[in-house]
C-alpha positions, 0 to 999 in steps of 0.5 A: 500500500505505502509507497511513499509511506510518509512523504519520501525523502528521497522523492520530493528531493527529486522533485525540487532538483537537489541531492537527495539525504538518503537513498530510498530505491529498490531493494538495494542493500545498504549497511552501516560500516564499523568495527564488526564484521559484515556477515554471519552473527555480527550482521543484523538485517533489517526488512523495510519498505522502500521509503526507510532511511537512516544517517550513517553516523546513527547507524555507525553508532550502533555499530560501535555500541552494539558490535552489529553491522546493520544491513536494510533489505529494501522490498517495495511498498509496506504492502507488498514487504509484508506480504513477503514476510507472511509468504516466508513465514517462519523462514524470513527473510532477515531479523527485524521487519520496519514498516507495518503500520496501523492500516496493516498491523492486523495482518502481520499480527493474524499471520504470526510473523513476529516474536514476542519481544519488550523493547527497552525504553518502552516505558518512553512511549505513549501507551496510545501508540502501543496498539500491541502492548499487552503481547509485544509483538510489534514496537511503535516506532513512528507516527505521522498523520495523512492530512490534506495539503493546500497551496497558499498562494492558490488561496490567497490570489483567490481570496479564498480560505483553504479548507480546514475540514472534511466538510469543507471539502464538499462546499461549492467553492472547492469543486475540482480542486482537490486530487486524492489517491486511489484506496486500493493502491495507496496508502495517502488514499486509504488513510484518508479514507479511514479518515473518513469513516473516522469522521461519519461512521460506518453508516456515513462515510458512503455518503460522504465520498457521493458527494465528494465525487460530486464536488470533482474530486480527481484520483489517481493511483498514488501519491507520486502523481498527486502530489508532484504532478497534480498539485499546484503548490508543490515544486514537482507539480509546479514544474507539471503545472499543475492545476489542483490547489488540494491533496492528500499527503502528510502533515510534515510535507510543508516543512520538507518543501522548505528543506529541500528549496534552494533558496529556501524561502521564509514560509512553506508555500504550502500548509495543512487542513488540520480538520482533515487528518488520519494518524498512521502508527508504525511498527517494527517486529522480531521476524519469527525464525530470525537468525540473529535473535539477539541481533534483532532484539539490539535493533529493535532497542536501539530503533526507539533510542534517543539517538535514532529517534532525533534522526528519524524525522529529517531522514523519513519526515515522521514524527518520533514515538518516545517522549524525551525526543526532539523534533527538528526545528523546521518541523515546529516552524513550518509545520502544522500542529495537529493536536486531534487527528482521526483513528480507527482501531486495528481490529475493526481496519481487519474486520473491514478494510476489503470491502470498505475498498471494495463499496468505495472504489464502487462508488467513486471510481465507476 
């Protein structure tokens, strides 16, 4: 589902024409160099989606305090790396996987790919993130919330006040300008749909999408197309020309458009609809049958370190589980507060996730 996950660094940094931080493609090998060696029990391999990063001096860190040579095995979407898991069950891939998040967590847990492991420095977490407390299955790693984007120049040469709310999105002065992703292929789209169904209930949230439908919303496959193609208020959609002024991204897209400028302006040009925003939770697991338990167990301690935590955010654009961690300046000055943000519970995502995609893309995409 999540191909950009959170907003990619590697992607909108090649949007805006400059180097990227990290790399985020394929299912390339990278490994954090140090004093260990590179194979056997001094290896421990992390399986992430494509949008995972870390600064080699965080991993290098580990190294030296761990003796564990880190090595990330790249394996597309969240979706698609999952399901690889579920298919190698018992005999996985690596020791630890990153990437399952609260839209999918139900999954992993049904199939029983992970084993059971009390991260230390848990106590740092809020215990609204720890969706799997009671078995510690999987650790909160990461939070984000799935808001919609709006560009303010559009706004303000209209004399138009963006959206703040779900019900504003279905007001006359916004037809046609919103772009969304697909639910089924997207995990921006399927965010926002749970949004939805956040917002106007099991029995309300059809109704809601008909009207949308009806207020021109457009979709499209994923968020690369939405975001830098479509939308008008990035700097890939600049360069497309694109000519919707709403999108469905992330909450921490406005910092990274300012990040990544070169010159890089004193505001973000784009901001964030607050009233529009669904929280992702993500998660890493021990992969049952991993070969370097122990490794695995270091890994996952150290993912919920401070040191890693504080490094996460500008190199993935997610905000940090553990409480003592600071988020990086441009996020509190570009970004936006969201301080209510939809959810909906990883068992009734389970109980109804199919056909929720099944009745919505009946409903908008016929």
């Amino acid at each position: 589902m999540r191909s950009t996950k959170r907003l990619a660094a590697g992607t909108l940094a090649a949007a805006l024409g400059v180097a990227t931080l990290a790399a985020c493609g394929g299912s390339n090998d990278t490994k954090a160099s140090g004093t260990a060696g590179g194979s056997g029990g001094k290896t421990v391999t992390l399986v992430s989606h494509d949008s995972f990063a870390a600064s080699d001096a965080v991993l290098k860190a580990f190294t030296a305090q761990t003796g564990y040579t880190v090595k990330v095995l790249k394996s597309g979407d969240a979706g698609a790396a999952l399901n690889q898991e579920i298919l190698t069950k018992g005999s996985p891939r690596g020791d630890v996987f990153f990437g399952v998040d609260n839209t999918l967590l139900s999954r992993a847990l049904d199939n029983g790919i992970f084993t059971p492991y009390e991260a230390k420095g848990l106590d740092r977490v809020p215990a609204e993130d720890q969706l799997d407390k009671d078995k510690h299955r999987v650790t909160p790693i990461d939070t984000g919330d799935i808001c919609v984007n709006y560009d303010k120049k559009y706004f303000a040469d209209k004399k138009l006040s963006p959206p703040q709310s779900f019900d504003d999105l279905i007001k006359p002065e916004y037809k046609n300008l919103l772009v969304t992703e697909n639910v089924a292929t997207s995990s921006p789209g399927l965010g926002f749909m749970l949004g939805s169904v956040a917002t106007y209930g099991d029995g309300g949230w059809q109704g809601y999408w008909k009207k949308l439908k009806a207020n021109g919303v457009k979709v499209v496959d994923g968020w690369e197309q939405a975001y830098n193609t479509d939308f008008s208020g990035s700097a890939g959609g600049k360069k497309a020309k694109g000519d919707r002024p709403l999108v469905v991204s992330y909450a921490s897209s406005p910092p990274a458009e300012v990040i990544y400028a070169d010159p890089k302006p004193t505001e973000a040009p784009t901001g964030v609809a607050t009233g529009t925003c669904f929280r992702q939770t993500e998660f890493a697991g021990l992969l049952k049958g991993a070969k370097n338990e122990a490794g695995g167990k270091a890994l996952l301690d150290f993912l919920i370190s401070k040191k890693f935590q504080e490094d996460m955010p500008l190199q993935m654009f997610v905000d940090p589980v553990a409480k003592d961690a600071a988020v990086p300046a441009e996020f509190t000055k570009f970004g936006a507060k969201i301080t209510e943000s939809a959810t909906v519970a990883p068992d009734t995502i389970a109980k109804n996730r199919d056909q929720w995609v099944k009745t919505w893309s009946s409903l908008v995409l016929k």
